[in-house]
N, C-alpha and C positions, 0 to 999 in steps of 0.2 A: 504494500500500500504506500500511496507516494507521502511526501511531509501534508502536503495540500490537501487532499483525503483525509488524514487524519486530523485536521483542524478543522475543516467541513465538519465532520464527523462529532467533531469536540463543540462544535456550535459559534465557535468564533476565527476569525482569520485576520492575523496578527501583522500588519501590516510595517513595510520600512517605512513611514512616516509614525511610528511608536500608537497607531491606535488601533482598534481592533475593529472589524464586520460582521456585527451578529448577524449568523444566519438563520434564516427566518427555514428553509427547505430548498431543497437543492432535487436535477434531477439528473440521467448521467453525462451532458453536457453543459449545464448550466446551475450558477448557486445563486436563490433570491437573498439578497442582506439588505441590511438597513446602513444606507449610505447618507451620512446627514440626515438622519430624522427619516428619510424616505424610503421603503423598500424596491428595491432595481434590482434587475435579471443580468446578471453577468457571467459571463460565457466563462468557462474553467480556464481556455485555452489561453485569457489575457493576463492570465498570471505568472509574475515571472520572481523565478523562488533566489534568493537574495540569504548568502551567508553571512551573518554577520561575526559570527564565533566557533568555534567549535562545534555547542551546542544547539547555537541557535540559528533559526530559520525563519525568518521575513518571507514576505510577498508584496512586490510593486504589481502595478498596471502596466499597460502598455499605454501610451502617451494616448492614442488616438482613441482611445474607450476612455478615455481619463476624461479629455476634451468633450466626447459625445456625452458625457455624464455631467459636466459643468455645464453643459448647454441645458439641461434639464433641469436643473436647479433654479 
């Protein structure tokens, strides 16, 4: 199971900007979260897994889902 699966899985997605994505359900392409207050469908694929330690594992966006997402706000 990937890191991303298992923080799906854990209800939250730990992001490199230090905050987290409750996810609200996910299905095997896509996880619905609560982005700012609002819950949005975001495709698995735009996540990009970010080491920051040993330990630990972040997840960015990709800029243009990032973009497509501020436009909706």
């Amino acid at each position: 199971m990937s890191e991303l699966q298992k923080q799906i899985d854990n209800g939250s997605i730990h992001t490199n900007q230090n905050f987290f994505l409750d996810v609200e359900t996910q299905t095997s392409k896509a996880v619905k979260v609560n982005y700012y207050g609002k819950p949005q469908w975001v495709p698995k694929s735009v996540f990009i897994e970010v080491k920051l330690e040993k330990n630990l594992i972040v997840f960015g966006m990709k800029q243009w889902f990032i973009n497509k997402l501020q436009k909706q706000l």
